[in-house]
Structures are given as C-alpha cells and as structure tokens.
N, C-alpha and C positions, 0 to 999 in steps of 0.2 A: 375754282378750288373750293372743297370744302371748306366750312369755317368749324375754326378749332372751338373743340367744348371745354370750358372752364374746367378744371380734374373738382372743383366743388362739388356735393352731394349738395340737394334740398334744389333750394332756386336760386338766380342768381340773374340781378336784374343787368340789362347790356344797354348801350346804347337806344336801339330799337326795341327793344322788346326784353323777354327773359331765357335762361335757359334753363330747364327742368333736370334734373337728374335722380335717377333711386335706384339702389342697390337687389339686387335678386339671381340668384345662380340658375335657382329652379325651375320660374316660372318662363313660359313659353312666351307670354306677350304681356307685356302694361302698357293700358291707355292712361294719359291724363286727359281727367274732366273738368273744364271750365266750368265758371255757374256767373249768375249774373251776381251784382252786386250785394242783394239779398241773402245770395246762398240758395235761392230756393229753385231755379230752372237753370238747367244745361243748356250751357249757350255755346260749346264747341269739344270735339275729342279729336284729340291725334293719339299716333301710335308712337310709342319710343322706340329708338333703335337700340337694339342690344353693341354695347362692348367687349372686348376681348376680355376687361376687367371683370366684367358681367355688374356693369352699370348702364342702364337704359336710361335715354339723354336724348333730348330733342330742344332745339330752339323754336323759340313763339312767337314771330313778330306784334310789334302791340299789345305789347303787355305790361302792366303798369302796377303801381302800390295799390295795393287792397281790394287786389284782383285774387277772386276765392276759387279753388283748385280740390281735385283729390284725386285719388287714383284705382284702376280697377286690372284684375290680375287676371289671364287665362292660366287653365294646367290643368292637372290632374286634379280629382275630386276623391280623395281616399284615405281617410283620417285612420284607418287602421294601420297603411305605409307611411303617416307623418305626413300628407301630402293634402293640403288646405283650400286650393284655391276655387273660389266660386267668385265669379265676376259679375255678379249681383252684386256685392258688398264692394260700396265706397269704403275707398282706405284714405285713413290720413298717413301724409307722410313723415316717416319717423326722424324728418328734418325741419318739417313745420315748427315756425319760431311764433308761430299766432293763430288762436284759432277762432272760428267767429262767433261762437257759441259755447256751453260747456256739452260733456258727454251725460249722456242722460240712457238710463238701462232701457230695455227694450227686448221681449222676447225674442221678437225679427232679427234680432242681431245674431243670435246662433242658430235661423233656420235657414237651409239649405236653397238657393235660389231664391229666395225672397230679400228684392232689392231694397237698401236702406240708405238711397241718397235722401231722403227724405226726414230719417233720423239724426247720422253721422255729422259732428262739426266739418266744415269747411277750413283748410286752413288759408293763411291769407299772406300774399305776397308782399312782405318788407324790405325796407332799409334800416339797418340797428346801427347807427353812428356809435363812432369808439368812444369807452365812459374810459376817466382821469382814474389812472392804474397807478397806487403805492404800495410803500411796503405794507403789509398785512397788518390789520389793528389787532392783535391780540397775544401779548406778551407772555413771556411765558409764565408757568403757573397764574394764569389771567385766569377772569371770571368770566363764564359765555352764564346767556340766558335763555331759557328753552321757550321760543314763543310760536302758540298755533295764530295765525295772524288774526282767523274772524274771531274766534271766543278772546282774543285778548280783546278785541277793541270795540268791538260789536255795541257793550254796553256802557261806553264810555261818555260821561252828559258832554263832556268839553269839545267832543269832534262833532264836526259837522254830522248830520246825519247820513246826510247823499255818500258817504266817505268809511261810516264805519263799518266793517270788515274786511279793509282791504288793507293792500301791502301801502300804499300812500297815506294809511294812520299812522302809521307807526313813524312817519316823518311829521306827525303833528307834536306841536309845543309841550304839549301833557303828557304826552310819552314819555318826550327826550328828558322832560324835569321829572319822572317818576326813574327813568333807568339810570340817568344823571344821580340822582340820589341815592340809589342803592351800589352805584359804584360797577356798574356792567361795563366791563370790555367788552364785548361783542356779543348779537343777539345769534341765536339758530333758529332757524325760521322752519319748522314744520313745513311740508311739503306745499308748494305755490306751483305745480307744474300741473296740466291737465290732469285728469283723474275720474273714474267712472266711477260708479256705486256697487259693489258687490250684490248678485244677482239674489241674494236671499234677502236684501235688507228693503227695496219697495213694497212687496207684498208684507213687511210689517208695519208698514207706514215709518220705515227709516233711512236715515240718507248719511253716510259715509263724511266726519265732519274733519277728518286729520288730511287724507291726501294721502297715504299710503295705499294707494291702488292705480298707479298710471300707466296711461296709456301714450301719450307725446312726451317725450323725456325734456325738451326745449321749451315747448310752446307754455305759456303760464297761462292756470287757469282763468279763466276771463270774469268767474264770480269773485276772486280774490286778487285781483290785478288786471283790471279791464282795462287800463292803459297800456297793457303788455311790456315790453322789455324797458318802453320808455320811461314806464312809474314806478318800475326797481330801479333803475337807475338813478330816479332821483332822488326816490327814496334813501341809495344807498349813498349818494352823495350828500343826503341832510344828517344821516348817522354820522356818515364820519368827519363832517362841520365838528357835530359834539364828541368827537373823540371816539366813537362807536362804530367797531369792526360788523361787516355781515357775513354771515355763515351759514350756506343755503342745506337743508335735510334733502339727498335725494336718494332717489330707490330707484335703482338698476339692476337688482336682482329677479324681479317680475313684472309684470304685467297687468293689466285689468282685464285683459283675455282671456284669463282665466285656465284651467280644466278644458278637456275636451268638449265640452259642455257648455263653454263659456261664449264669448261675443267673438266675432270676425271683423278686426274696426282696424290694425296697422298692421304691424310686422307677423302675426297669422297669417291675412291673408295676400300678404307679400312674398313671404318665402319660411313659413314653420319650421319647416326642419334644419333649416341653417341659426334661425334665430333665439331657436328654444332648445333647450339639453333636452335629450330624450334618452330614454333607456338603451344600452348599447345591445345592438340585433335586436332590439324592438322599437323602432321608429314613429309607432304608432302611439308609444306610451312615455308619455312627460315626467320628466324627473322633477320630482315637487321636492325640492330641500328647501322650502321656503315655507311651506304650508299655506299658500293661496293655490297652489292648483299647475303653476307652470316656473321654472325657471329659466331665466335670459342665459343663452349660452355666452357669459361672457368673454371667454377666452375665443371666439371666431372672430375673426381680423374684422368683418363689417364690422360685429356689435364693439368691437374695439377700438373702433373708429370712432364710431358714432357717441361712446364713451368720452372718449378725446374731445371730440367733435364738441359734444357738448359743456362738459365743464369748460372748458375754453371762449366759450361764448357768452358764460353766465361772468369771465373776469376779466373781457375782452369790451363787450357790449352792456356789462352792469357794472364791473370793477367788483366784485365781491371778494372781500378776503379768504374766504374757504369752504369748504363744504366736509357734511357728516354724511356717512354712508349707511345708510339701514341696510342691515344682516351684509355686513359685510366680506365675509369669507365667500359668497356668490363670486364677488369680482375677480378674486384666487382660486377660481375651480378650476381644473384642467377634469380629465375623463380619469384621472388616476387619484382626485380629491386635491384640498388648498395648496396652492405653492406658493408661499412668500415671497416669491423669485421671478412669479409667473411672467411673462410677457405684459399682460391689460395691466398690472399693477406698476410695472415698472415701466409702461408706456405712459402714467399717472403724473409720476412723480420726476419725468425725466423731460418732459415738455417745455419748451421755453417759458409757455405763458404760466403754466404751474406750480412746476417746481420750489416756488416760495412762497405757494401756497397752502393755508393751513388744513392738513387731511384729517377727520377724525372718522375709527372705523370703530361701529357695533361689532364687535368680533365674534360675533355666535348665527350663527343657522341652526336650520333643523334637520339638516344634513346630517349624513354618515363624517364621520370626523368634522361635526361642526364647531364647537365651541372653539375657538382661535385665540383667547387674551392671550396677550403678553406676545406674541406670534407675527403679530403684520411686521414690514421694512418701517425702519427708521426713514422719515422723522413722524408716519404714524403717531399719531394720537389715540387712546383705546379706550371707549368707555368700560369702564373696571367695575364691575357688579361683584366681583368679590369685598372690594372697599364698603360699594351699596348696604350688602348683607350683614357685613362685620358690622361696621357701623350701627344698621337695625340690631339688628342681636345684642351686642355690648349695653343700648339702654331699655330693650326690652327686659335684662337684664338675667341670658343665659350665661349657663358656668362657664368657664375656662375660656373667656372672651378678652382677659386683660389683652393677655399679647398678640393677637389678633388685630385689638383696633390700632395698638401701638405701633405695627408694621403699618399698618393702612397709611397714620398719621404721620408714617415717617418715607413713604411715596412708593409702597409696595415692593421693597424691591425681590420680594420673593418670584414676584411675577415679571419683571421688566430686568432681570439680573444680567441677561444678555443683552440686554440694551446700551450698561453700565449708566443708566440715569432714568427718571421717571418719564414714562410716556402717558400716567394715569391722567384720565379724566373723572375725578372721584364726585360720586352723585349720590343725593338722599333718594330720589326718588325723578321718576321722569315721565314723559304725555305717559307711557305704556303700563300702569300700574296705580296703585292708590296714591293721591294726592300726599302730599306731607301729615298734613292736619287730620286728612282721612286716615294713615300710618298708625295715630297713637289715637283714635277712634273706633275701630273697625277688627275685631280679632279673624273674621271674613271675610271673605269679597262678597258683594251684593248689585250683582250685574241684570237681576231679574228686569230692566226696562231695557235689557237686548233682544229678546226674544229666546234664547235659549235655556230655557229654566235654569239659567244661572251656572250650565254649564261652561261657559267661555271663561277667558281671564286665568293668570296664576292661581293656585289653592295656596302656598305657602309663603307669605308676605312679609314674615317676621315683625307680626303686626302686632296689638295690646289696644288694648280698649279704657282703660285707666276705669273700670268697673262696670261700663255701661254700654251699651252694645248701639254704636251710630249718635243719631241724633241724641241732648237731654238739653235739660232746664235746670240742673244741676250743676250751680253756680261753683261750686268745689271742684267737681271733675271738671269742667270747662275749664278752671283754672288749672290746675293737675295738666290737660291737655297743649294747653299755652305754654305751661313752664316745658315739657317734654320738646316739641315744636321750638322754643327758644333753645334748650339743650342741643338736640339734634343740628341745628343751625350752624353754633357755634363749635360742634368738632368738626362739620365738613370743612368750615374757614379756618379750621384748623389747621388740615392736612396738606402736605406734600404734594405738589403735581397741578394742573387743572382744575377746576373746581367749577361745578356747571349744577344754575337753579334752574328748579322748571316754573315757570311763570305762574303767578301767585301763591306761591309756596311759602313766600316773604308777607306774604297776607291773611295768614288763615282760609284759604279756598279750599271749600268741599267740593268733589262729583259727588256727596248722597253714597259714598261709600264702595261707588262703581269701578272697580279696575279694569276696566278693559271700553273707556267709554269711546273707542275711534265711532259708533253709530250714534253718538246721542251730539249731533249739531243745535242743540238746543238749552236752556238754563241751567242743564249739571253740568256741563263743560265752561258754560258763557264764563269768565270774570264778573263776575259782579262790584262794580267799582264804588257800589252805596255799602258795602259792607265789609270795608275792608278792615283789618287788625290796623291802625294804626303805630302802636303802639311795636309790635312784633315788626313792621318797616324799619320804625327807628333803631332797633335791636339789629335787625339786617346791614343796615347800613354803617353803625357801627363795628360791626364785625368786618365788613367789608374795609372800612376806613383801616383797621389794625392790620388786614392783608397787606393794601398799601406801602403801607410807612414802614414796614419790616423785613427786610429781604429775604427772609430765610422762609416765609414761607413759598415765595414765590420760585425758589432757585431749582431746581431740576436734579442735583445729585443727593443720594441716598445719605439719612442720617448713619455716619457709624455709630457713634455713641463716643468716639474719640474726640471729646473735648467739642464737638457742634450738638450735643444731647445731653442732659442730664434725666434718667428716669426716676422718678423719687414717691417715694412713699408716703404715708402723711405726715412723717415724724419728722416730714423734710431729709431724708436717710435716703442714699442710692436702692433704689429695689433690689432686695435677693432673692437667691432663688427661689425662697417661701412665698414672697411677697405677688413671684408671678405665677408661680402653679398653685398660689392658694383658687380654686375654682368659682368662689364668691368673693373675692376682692371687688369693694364697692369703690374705692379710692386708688385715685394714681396721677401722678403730673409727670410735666415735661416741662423742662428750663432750656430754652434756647439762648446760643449767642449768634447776633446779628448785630445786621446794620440797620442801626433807626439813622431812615432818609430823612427825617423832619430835620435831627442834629447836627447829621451825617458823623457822628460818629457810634461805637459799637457799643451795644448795652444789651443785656440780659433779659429777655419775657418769658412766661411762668403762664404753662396752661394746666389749670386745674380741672379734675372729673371727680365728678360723685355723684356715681347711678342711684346709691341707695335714698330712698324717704326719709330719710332724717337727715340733721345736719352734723358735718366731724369739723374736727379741728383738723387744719391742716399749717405744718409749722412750714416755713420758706428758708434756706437757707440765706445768711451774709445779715445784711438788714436795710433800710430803705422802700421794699416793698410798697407798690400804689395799686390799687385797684386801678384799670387803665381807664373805662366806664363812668366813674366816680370821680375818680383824682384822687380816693380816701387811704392812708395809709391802711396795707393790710392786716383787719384785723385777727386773721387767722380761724375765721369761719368762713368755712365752706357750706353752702346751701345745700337743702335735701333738691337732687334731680339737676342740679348744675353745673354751668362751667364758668372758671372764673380766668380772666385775661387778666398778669398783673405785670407791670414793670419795675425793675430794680432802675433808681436814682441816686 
C-alpha cells in the first residue's frame, strides 16, 4: 500500500526521511533538488507526483534537518499568456521556514534559460518546536513602537557587536531598559522575512534596508535573524518576560519578482498566473495595485492558504501577539475590488490560532478603490493617516483645523462610526515618511541620496521648517524645533484609540531630511544612540506614564461631549460656535473625567493647546489645578507651542 502524504504544504520531516509537498495547478512537472550541505552542488532530483488537489508530493527517504532543497518547474514559456515556467530557475519554496543564505539581485535572474542554482538561496529542512502562546500583550488604546530591527540596534555600544542588527538585540538588557522606560506595550518589527533588493537600486550602489520587497513569506531573513524562527522565538519570549507584546510587519500584497521584467525566484516560476492578479482577458499583464510591479492574488484559495499558513506559524512557532499588514486592502481584493467580507480576510480572523490576535491593516493601496480607512472587519486595527495629517496641520498651524484635531483626539469617530468604537491607530509619523524631528525641519522632502533626482517619496508632508530649511547651528530654531517635537508628542498621547511611535522619534533622529529612505541601509536611517535628545525621552516617557494612570485615554468609545468631555476655551468657558469656526483659533483644551488607576478613584485631567508663539492665559474651571509634570499649582500660563497635562485635586 501506498503510504499516505501528510495534507501539509512545505516539508514535513517522518520517521525515515521527509515528505515534500508544493502547490501548482499549471505546471506540467516539479522536480525537487537536493544540494549538499553547503548549498553549492546537487546531490539528488526526484519528480513529484501531481494530486487531484494539484499539490505535487513525493516522500524522501533519508532525509534529515538542514538538509538544503529547491525546486524546478516544467511548462510553458510564454509571458505574454501569464505563463512563466523555465526550469533553469531554482525556486524556493513558498513554504520554506529557512533559508541558507539571503537573496541577492542578479541580472540571470530574469533571463530566460540561464540556470541560477548558483545564485538562488536554498531553503532548509526544520523542526520549529511550539513557542508558550498567551493572551496578546497589547491592551487596548496601548502604545506599539515601530522598530526597523538593524538601524535600531546596529549602533548601539552596549550590545555585543557579533549581535547588532539582528532580531536577538532587541532581547538585549538596553533595549528592554530604554523601551521599559518609554512605557512600550508592544514593538512592530518592520519586515524580518527574506527580501531581495529592487533591481534598480545595486547599479546605484544601494541596498533595500526596510524588507518591504519579499520573496519567502515564512522563512526570516538570515542577515537579521540567522538563528531563524528559533531567535524570534526567544527573542519574543524575553519581550514578554518584560511585559512587551511582538507585532510582526508583513507584506502579502507583493512580491520581489517583480514586473514582467523582474526575477524568476518562487511562486513566478511555480505557477504565475494562479499566484499573481493579472489583467482580466489579459493574462500576460500584472495588475500592479501596489506600485512594485506585481500583485499577490490574494483571494486564490492556495495564496489563502499560504496566508493562513503563515501567520499561524509566526504564533504557533514564535508566539507573537500580532501582526500589521502593509497595503492592506490587497488582502480584500476579489476581481470586483475590496470586500471587507472577502473569504482570505475572514479566513484571518476566524482561525483557531488567530482569532485573538492583534490585526492592524494599512488601509490604502494604489488600487482602483484603494484607500479603505475606517472600512476593514472588526476587531481590525487601522492605521488612521487622517489623525496623522490633522494633527501635522493643526501645529503647522493651518486655518480651520480646531475641529479637526479635536475629532482626532477624541478617537475619530467620523471614520470608525460603523464600528461604534475606535479602531484608530493614531501616528505622528512612521518608517515611510519624514522622521518626526525631520517634520518641523524640512518644509520638503530631500531624498536626492536615492538616486532619483529626488523624484520618489511624498511631495505634501504638512511639514514647517521653524525658519531654516534642514540642518542649522542656530541655537533658537533648534530649540523652536524641540519645543514643536515636544508639542506634537504630547497630542498623539493625547488622543483616543492606539497610539504607535516610530523608533527614535522620542529622541530627536533625523534621516537628513529624506522621506522615503527604505534604500539608505546606512547612517540616515542607523539610530544613532551617541546623540540622542535626552531630554525629549524623559518628556516621552512622561507622557506615556499620564496614558497609563488614566483610563480614558485608553478606553475605545467615542467621546460624546455628554459629561465624558469638556471643550473649553481659554476663558475656561465651554467652546461656541465662534470659538470653533473662528479659522485661526490658537487656543483650546479638553477636561476629561476618568479614572486615575494610581487612586483608583475618579478625577478630572485638563489637556491644554496653544499653537500660536506667544504665550495666553488660559483660566481652568472649579479650582485645585496641578500641572501633572511639575506638581505646581496651575498658574494659568500657557506656553507659546505647547501642551500642558494638568490634574484637578
């Protein structure tokens, strides 16, 4: 009798040996290729037998861990019908959980019969022992932090050297005591999954430093986690020792295959036309709602698998609390555009292993009906770039922005109204745009070390320069710049919903001005940890500390203004109608009632704004007023560019 094949995709080690499995409807034959130890010589090929499922599956006796593998496709050759296969091109498999090398561009990669086992990573046969699964660390209205793993740690003197840029810093001592101190509920890890280089950026002599271009959706790159699944793992077992949720960035909307034009490295030259959208009655041409060049058909039952497949793996075999989706409405495409309803999304969120885990979706592509806020299934999470803008706007200090920020800070619900509670994830700024510090520096973007004469990147950042255009020596605007940076801080910990820093934004870090740095793997991205604002830390952390102790900002339903808001004017007077359409209104507060956890009983806090350069009076209603910062009775001065936290006693 035959012996039954595992229904597993990837490999799957047995008693004696392994059994192989990969998905394909299209193609005519897959061989798998063995390699020796090295990766560098073929040391065996068998042929899979095709399924009725049309998964081609062969058992291997003698086959053991870190045994290196890929695979090779026969078919048609005919990129104008969508049809890919040339078996010259080693494929990794789009189940590979390891691979032995990273990917590295290569012209050969997109030429036709020119074989590239000699390029192509090997992926390599594991066992991922099950990591200790709880409830998710990150509470609601919690504080995530956006970290790219090598520039965070890369320059840090305290870690070992052998160690810095990888995911196993960020379980070092001086992490944990710098995130520990700013008050992080959970980190988001910029992309750690294999990743090639976009074929324009080696002939500028640049190298791809975010991870937003992959190729293995499992397998972690090996320059930022060469321990593999076993060094997230402990990684994420030493976060959450210190209370610290992990929250993996992945991207399933594309590929590093690019364009027609691009490389032949997995699921291309597996089966293209199943795996990528393509133009309907034009087979040959890729539907790019992404702007790299190809999109994942998400909604085809494999890539829906394989979706499953994998985040399931990342909380099975690493335990992570959750994951963030770049361009998220991909994963809601059907051939008729986003369906909040779709199948792949609600095959997401309805998994045993999932389902309590935390989703947050980018809600915008560059699709036809892309932009999605306010639009994915609860309990979605949504990062809210209307909050982003508003917020910019309100202290760069455009007109008719009072009530603007005041929605923002009171958890959008213009946008999440069918929700009936806040799903924002409200952000100053994040990896994809100007730095914070760069924000109230830079009234442009200045990406001229991409290569693009500075055509890439956003043009409208709702930026300000506090007189000076980038870098000065001018001790007044630098300070001007700090105070702004402190202000902007202190409304995001303001507001209603989620609240997500992107990594060193609590420390004055510049990119040099650059919005769009995913090619600069080098000192305008690094953190540089000899130059950090001190000072602006402890100002973070404070802020953070007031999130804490006060429930209301943390709570998820919308302020009405029924007795959980007061909107007040400087006269200390409820705002009227004047007060909100006047179009240059520099002044406005809010008085919550909440619960201070310290007490545990209910007490009144009082967040004051004042955009304009000078300083006003601003009167508090009742009396008792402390500056929360200080401890100083309020004296009813308000700073030019500030915001002030005060508590009624």
């Amino acid at each position: 009798m035959a012996k039954p094949f595992d229904p597993r995709l990837g490999v799957t080690l047995t008693t004696d040996g392994a059994d192989f499995a990969v998905w394909s409807r299209n193609a005519e034959r897959i061989e798998l290729c063995l390699f020796d130890g090295e990766g560098k010589r073929e040391t065996a090929r068998h042929r899979l037998v095709r399924g009725r499922d049309d998964i081609h599956r062969i058992s291997v006796p003698a086959i053991g861990l870190g045994q290196r593998y890929g695979y090779r496709a026969w078919g048609a050759y005919d990129p104008d019908n969508g049809s890919w296969f040339d078996p010259s091109k080693l494929l990794v498999d789009p189940y590979a959980r390891e691979l032995d090398r990273p990917f590295r561009h290569d012209a050969k990669l997109s030429l036709f019969g020119v074989d590239t086992a000699d390029l192509v990573p090997k992926a390599v046969v594991t066992r991922d022992p099950l990591a200790k699964i709880g409830k998710p660390r990150l509470p609601p209205g919690g504080f995530v932090y956006e970290i790219a793993v090598k520039p965070f740690t890369i320059l840090h003197p305290a870690i070992p050297e052998k160690q810095r840029g990888t995911v196993a810093a960020l379980g070092h001592p001086s992490i944990i005591a710098h995130l520990k101190k700013l008050g992080v509920d959970a980190v988001e890890l910029m992309p750690i999954t294999a990743w090639i280089d976009e074929r324009h950026l080696p002939p500028l002599g640049l190298t791809n430093g975010w991870g937003y271009n992959p190729i293995a959706m499992m397998a972690l790159d090996p320059r930022l986690c060469p321990g593999g699944v076993r060094e997230l793992r402990e990684t994420v077992a030493t976060l959450h020792q210190a209370g610290i949720g992990v929250i993996l960035d992945l991207v399933f909307n594309h590929t590093g295959e690019s364009d027609r034009h691009g490389a032949t490295l997995s699921m291309r030259g597996l089966d293209n036309r199943a795996y990528y959208r393509h133009l309907p009655g034009a087979p040959g041409h890729l539907v790019n709602d992404t702007g790299t060049g190809n999109t994942v058909a998400c909604d085809h039952p494999a890539v829906r698998r394989l979706i499953v497949d994998t985040l399931r793996h990342f909380v099975v075999h690493a335990g992570v609390d959750g994951f963030r989706f770049d361009l998220a409405p991909v994963i809601g495409r059907t051939a008729d555009g986003f369906d909040a309803r779709g199948e792949t999304l609600r095959a997401m969120l309805s998994d045993e292993a999932l389902k309590d885990r935390i989703m947050i979706a980018e809600p915008w592509d560059v699709g036809r009906g892309g932009y999605q806020l306010g639009n994915f299934p609860d309990p979605f999470l949504e990062w809210n770039d209307r909050a982003r803008d508003d917020m910019r706007r309100y202290w760069r200090g455009d007109p008719w922005t009072t009530g603007m920020l005041a929605t923002r800070l009171a958890g959008s619900s213009d946008v999440f109204e069918t929700s009936g509670r806040s799903r924002s994830v409200n952000f100053l700024a994040a990896h994809d745009g100007f730095t914070l510090m760069d924000l109230v520096s830079n009234e442009v973007k200045h990406n001229e070390a991409n290569g693009e004469q500075n055509r890439d990147g956003h043009g409208e950042n709702f930026s300000w320069n506090n007189g000076v255009e980038g870098e000065t020596d001018d001790t007044a605007i630098i300070e001007d710049r700090r105070r702004d940076v402190a202000a902007l801080l202190a409304t995001l910990f303001a507001s209603r919903g989620t609240i997500m820093l992107t990594m060193g934004d609590e420390a004055g870090r510049s990119q040099q001005g650059n919005n769009n740095a995913y090619c600069q793997d080098n000192a305008i991205t690094w953190f540089d940890w000899s130059r950090i604002d001190k000072a602006l830390i402890e100002h973070t952390a404070t802020l953070a500390a007031i999130r804490k102790r006060f429930a209301v900002f943390s709570e998820t339903a919308f302020f009405t203004g029924r007795g959980d808001v007061e909107w007040l004017n400087a006269a200390g007077k409820p705002m009227a109608v004047g007060d909100w359409e006047n179009p240059d209104n520099p002044v406005f507060g809010m008085v919550l009632t909440t619960l201070d956890r310290q007490t545990d009983k209910e007490t009144r806090i009082a967040v004051l704004f004042n955009r304009s350069r000078e300083q006003v009076s601003f009167a508090l209603p009742g009396w008792g007023w402390r500056h929360f910062a200080s401890r100083e009775l309020w004296n009813q001065v308000l700073p030019a560019r500030s915001v002030r936290f005060c508590i009624e006693e």
